[in-house]
N, C-alpha and C positions, 0 to 999 in steps of 0.2 A: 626686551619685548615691548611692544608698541601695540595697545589697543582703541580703537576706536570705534563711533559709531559708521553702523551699514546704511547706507540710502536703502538699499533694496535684502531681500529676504531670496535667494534664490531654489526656486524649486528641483529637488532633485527626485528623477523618477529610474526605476530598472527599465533600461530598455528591453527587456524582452529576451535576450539575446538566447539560444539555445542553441548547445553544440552539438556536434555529430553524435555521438554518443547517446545524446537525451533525446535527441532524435529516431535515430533507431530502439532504442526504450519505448519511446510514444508510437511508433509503428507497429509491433513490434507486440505492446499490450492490443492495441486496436485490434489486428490480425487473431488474436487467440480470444478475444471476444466475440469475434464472427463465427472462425470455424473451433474453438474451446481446445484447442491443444496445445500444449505445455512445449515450453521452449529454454533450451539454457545458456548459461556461459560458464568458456570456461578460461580454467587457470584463475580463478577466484581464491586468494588465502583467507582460511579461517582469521579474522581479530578483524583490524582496522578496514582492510580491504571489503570484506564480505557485509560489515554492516554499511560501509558507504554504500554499494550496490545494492544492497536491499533494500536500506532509505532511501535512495533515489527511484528505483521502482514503484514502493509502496507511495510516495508522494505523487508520484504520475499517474499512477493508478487513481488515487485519491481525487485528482483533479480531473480526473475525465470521468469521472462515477464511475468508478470501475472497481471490483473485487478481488480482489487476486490473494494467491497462495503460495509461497516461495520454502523450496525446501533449499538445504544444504546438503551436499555429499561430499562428508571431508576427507575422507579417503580421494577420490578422484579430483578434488579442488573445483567442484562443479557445483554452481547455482542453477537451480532449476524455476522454474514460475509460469503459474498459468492463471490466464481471468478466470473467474467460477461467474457462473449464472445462479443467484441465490432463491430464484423462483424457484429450480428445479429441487432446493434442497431445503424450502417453504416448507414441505412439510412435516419433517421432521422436528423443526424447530417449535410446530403449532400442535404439540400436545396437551396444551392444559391440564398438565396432570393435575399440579399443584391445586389450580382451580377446584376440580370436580372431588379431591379429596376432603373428606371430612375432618377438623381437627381430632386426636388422640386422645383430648380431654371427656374424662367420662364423669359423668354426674354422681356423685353420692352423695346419699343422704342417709 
């Protein structure tokens, strides 16, 4: 082995490249953010299979601000997944209980 010095430093970038697949994924989420219906695939195995598919999902989702929900039906080998619109479910989350409650600690003297 023979090491030497580099004149130059070469840049390496990702081209970008996206295949069919992650293409119909990013359609696919888009579409169920417009009209909010749930869509699946199948022939998915529970293990190796089904968390690739859900990581790649949830990462495209992620990258386009998007929310999504992904069940598994492993009986049928069937990944399901739909964007959520979280305005709609804003208010459930915005209870302040915790807030308006008074602590338990009671004074004695």
């Amino acid at each position: 082995m023979q090491i030497k010095e580099a004149s130059n430093f070469p840049v390496i970038s990702r081209t970008g490249r996206v295949s069919e697949e992650l293409k119909n994924i990013i359609d696919t989420l888009l579409l169920s953010s417009k009209n909010g219906k749930p869509y699946s695939i199948n022939n998915i195995e529970f293990g190796k299979k089904y968390n690739s598919m859900q990581q790649r999902i949830r990462a495209q989702a992620k990258r386009l601000n998007l929310n999504v929900q992904i069940h598994f039906d492993k009986t049928n080998s069937t990944l399901y997944f739909r964007v959520v619109d979280l305005s709609k479910t804003e208010g459930a989350k915005n209870t302040n209980n915790a807030q308006n409650k008074k602590p338990a600690i009671a004074n004695k003297k």
